[in-house]
C-alpha positions in Angstrom: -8.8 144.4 -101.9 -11.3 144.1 -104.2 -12.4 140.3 -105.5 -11.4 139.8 -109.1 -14.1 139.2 -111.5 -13.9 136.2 -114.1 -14.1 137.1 -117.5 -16.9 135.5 -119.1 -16.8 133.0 -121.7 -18.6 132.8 -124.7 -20.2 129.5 -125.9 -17.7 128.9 -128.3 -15.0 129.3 -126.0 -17.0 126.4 -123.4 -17.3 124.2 -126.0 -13.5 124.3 -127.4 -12.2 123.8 -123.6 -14.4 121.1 -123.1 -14.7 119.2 -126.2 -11.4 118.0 -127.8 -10.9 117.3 -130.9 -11.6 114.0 -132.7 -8.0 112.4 -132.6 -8.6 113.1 -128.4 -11.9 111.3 -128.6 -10.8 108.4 -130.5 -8.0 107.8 -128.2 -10.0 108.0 -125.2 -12.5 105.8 -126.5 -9.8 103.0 -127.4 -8.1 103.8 -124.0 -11.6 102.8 -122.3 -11.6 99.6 -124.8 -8.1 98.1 -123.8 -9.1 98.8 -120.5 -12.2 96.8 -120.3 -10.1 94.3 -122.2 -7.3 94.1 -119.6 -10.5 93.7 -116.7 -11.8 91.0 -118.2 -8.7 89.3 -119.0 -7.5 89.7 -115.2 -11.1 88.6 -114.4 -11.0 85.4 -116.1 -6.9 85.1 -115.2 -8.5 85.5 -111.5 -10.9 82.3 -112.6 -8.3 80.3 -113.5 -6.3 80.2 -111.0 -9.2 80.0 -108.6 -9.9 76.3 -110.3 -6.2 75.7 -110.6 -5.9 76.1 -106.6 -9.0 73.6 -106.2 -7.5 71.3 -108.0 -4.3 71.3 -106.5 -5.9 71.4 -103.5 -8.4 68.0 -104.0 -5.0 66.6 -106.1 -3.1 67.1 -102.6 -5.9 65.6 -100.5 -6.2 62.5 -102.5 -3.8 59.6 -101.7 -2.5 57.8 -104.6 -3.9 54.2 -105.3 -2.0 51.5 -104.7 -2.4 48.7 -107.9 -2.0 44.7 -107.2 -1.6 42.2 -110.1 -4.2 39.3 -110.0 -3.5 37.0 -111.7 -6.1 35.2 -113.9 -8.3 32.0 -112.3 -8.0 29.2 -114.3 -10.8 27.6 -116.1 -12.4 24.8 -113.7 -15.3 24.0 -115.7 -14.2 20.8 -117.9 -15.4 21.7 -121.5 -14.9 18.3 -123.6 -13.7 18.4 -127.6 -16.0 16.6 -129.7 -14.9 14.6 -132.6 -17.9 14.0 -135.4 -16.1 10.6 -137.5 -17.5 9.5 -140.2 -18.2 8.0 -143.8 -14.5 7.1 -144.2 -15.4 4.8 -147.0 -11.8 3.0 -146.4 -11.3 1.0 -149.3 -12.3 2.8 -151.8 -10.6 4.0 -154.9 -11.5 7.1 -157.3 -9.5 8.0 -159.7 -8.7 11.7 -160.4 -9.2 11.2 -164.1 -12.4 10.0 -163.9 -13.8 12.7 -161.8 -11.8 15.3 -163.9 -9.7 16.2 -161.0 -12.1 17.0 -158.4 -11.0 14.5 -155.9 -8.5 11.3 -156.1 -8.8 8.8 -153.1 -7.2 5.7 -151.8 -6.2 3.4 -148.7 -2.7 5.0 -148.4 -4.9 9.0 -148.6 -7.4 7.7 -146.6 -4.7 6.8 -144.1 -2.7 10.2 -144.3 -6.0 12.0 -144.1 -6.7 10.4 -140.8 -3.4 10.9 -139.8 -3.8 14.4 -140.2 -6.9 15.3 -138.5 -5.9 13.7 -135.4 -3.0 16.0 -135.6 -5.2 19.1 -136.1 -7.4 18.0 -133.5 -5.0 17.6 -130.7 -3.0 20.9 -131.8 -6.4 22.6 -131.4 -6.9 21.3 -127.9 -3.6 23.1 -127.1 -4.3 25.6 -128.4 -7.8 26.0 -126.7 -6.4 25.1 -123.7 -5.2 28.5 -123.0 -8.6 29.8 -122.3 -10.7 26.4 -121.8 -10.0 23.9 -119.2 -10.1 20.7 -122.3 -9.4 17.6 -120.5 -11.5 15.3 -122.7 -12.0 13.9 -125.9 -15.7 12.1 -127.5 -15.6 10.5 -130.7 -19.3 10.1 -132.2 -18.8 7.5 -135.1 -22.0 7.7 -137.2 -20.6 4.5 -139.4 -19.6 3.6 -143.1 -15.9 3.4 -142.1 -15.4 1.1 -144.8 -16.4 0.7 -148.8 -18.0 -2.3 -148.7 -19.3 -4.6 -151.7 -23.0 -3.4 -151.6 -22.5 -2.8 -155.7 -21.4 -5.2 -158.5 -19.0 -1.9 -159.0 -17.2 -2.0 -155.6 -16.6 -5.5 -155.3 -14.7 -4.4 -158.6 -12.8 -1.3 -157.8 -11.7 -1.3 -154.5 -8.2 -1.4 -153.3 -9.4 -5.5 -151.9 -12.3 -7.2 -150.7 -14.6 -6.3 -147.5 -13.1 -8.4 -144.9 -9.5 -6.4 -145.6 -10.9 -2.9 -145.5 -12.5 -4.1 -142.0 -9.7 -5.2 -140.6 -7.3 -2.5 -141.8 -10.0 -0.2 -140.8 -10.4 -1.0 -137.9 -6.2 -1.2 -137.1 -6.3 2.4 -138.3 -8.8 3.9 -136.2 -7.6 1.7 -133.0 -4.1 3.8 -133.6 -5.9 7.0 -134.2 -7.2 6.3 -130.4 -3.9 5.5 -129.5 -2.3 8.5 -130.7 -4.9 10.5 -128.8 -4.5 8.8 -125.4 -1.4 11.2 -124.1 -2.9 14.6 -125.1 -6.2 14.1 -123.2 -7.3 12.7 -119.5 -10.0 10.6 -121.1 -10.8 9.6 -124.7 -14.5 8.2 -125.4 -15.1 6.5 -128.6 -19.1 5.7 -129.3 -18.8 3.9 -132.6 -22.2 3.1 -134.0 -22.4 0.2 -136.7 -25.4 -0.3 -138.6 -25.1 1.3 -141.7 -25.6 1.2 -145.6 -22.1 0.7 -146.8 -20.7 -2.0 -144.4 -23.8 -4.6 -144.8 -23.6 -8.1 -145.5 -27.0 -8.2 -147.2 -28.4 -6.5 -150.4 -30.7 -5.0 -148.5 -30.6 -2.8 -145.5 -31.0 -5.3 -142.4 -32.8 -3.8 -139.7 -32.9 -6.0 -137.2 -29.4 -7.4 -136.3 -28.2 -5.4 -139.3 -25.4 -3.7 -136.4 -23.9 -6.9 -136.0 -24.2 -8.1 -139.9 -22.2 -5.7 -140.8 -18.2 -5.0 -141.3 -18.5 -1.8 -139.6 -18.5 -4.4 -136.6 -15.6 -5.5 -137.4 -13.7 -2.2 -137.6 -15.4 -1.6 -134.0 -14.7 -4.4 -132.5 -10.9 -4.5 -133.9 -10.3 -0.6 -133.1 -12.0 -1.4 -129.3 -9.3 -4.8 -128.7 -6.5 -2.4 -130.3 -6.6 -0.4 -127.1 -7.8 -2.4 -124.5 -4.7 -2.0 -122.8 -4.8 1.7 -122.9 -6.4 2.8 -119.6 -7.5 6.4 -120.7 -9.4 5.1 -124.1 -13.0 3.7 -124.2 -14.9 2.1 -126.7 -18.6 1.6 -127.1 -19.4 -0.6 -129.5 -23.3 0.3 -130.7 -24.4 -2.9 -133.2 -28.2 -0.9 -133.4 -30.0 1.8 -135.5 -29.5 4.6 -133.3 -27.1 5.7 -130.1 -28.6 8.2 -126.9 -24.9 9.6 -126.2 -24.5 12.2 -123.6 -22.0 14.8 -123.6 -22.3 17.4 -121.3 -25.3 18.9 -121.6 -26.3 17.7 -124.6 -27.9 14.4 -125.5 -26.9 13.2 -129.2 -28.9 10.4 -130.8 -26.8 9.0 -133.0 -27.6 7.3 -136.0 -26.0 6.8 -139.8 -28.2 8.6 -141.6 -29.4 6.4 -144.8 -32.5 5.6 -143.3 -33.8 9.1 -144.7 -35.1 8.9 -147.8 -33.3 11.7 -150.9 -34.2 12.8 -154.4 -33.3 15.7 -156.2 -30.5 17.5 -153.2 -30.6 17.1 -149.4 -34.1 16.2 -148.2 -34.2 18.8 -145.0 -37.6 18.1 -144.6 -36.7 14.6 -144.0 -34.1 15.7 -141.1 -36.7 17.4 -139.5 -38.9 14.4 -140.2 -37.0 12.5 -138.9 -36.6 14.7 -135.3 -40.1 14.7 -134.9 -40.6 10.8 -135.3 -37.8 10.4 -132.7 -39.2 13.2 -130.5 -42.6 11.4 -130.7 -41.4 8.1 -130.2 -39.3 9.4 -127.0 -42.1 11.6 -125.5 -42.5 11.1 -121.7 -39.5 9.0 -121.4 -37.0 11.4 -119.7 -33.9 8.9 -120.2 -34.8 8.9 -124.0 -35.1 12.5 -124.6 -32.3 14.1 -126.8 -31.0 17.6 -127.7 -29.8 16.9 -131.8 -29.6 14.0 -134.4 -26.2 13.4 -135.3 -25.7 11.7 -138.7 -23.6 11.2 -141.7 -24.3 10.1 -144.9 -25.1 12.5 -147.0 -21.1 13.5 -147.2 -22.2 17.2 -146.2 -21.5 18.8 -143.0 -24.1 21.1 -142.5 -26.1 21.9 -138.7 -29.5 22.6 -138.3 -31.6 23.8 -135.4 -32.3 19.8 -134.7 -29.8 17.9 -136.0 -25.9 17.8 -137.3 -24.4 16.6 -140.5 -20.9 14.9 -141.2 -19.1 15.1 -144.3 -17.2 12.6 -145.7 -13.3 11.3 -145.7 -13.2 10.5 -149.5 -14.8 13.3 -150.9 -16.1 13.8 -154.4 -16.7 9.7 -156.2 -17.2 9.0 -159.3 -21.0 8.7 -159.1 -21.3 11.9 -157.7 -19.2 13.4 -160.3 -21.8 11.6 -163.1 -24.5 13.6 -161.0 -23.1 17.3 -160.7 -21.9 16.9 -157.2 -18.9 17.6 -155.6 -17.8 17.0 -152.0 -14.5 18.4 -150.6 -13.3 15.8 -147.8 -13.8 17.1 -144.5 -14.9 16.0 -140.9 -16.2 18.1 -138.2 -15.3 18.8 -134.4 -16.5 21.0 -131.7 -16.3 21.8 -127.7 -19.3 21.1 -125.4 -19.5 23.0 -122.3 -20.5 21.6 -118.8 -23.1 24.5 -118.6 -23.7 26.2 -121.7 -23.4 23.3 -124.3 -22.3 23.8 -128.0 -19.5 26.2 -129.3 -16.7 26.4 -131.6 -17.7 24.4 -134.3 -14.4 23.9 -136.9 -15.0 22.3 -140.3 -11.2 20.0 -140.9 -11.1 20.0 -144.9 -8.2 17.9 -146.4 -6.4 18.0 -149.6 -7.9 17.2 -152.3 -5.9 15.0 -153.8 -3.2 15.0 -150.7 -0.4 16.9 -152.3 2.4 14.2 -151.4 0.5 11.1 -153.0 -0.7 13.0 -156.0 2.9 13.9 -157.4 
């Protein structure tokens, strides 16, 4: 039988079998897309789960942790709270009137006042005893605890004469001893007594001018108040200046009128005054200090050198007549065993204490 022969196409027969029309192209061409789409979707599925079986597989390997509560060390190094006392001016009166309000002071204020910081001062060392290990407390007493009668206007004004304000001073800071004596291991007073305020003489008295002096007095009364109390030391320091040691630091303590003011606070005669002592003490080892502590100028204020008190009484009458006020504060800090000075707190009062002033 003969083989059948295969009718020949044209062109245009080739081409309509083999190229669709353009709906057919478009669909093909989208069909490729979603296709290339779906591989690389499984392809990065495929990823996934790759890294999702690692880490299951590490997660399974690992063993959990087991956790144990330490608890905290307690503080051993002894940090001791320092107490900066002075210019307490007891005796004195100032009438708000004549200092337009800025400041009113008395015996029965100066007594609250005291009263009050020792208050603040122990519910601080509580308080700092949840991160400090505070067993101690050092009073530095830079002097003029009491008025005086250095001025025809004193002798006039003050509540009564010299020899009271010593005495009752020196009853009042024997009890603020007292009332610090359960909240601390060991309280050290270092009361200096040479100063301006509490001389017997109309001029400053350098030599014996400690002992001349009712700051003496108050010492010496506040020291024989607790005698009896076996945590509570008194140095009595009837002299210029004081080499105290706390801690680390070395504070040479002195009252602070021996520095010479005009016109403001004389810094340059703070620092003065640090080199003359530096100079004086060079070479001697036991005589070397770290700052000046003194009072005075009724100012707290700390430089590189030296530290400043304020004042109990606050703004006077004088001051008022020159442009100056005072708000009444003392000053307190810690002192580590290592690293020395921190936590410096500024105790301002009243001014006038609100329950005497009604």
């Amino acid at each position: 039988m003969a083989a059948k022969k295969t009718a020949k196409r044209t062109l245009k027969q080739f081409k309509a079998e083999h190229n669709p029309d353009a709906d057919v192209v478009f669909l093909r061409k989208r069909v490729r897309e979603l296709e290339a789409k779906a591989d690389k979707a499984r392809h990065a599925e495929g990823e996934a789960l790759e890294i999702i079986h690692s880490l299951h597989d590490a997660i399974s390997v690992a063993e959990p942790i087991e956790m144990e509560y330490r608890a905290p060390k307690k503080p051993s190094s002894p940090c001791t709270h320092v107490l900066h006392l002075t210019d307490l001016h007891y005796g004195e009166v100032t009438d708000e009137d004549e200092v337009d309000g800025f400041g009113r002071y008395t015996p029965e204020i100066a007594e609250q006042r005291l009263d009050d910081l020792a208050t603040r001062i122990i519910d601080k060392t509580k308080t700092a005893r949840s991160g400090w290990h505070v067993p101690n407390l050092h009073i530095l007493g830079t002097a003029d605890y009491v008025s005086g009668d250095i001025h025809r206007e004193l002798q006039i004004t003050n509540a009564f004469p010299s020899p009271v304000q010593a005495v009752k001073c020196g009853y009042l800071l024997g009890a603020m001893l007292a009332k610090f004596a359960p909240h601390f291991e060991n309280v050290t007073a270092d009361l200096l007594t040479l100063d301006n305020h509490g001389r017997m003489t109309t001029k400053p008295q350098c030599s014996q001018g400690g002992y001349n002096n009712w700051s003496y007095i108050v010492a010496e009364i506040a020291k024989q108040h607790v005698s009896a109390i076996d945590n509570v030391d008194v140095n009595v320091h009837a002299k210029p200046t004081a080499l105290v040691h706390v801690g680390p630091e070395s504070y040479l303590m002195f009252h602070g009128h021996q520095i010479r003011g005009w016109s403001g606070k004389p810094y340059y005669g703070f620092d003065r005054r640090v080199a003359m002592e530096a100079v004086k003490r060079m070479g001697v080892q036991e005589k070397a200090f770290t700052k000046l502590v003194l009072g005075h100028f009724h100012h707290a204020m700390n430089g590189d050198n030296w530290i400043m008190g304020g004042s109990l009484n606050g703004t006077t009458a004088f001051d008022h007549s020159c442009g100056r006020y005072s708000k009444p504060h003392q000053t307190s800090w810690m002192v580590h065993p290592r690293h020395g000075e921190f936590d410096w707190t500024r105790w301002y009062f009243d001014d006038p204490v609100s329950e005497l002033s009604k």
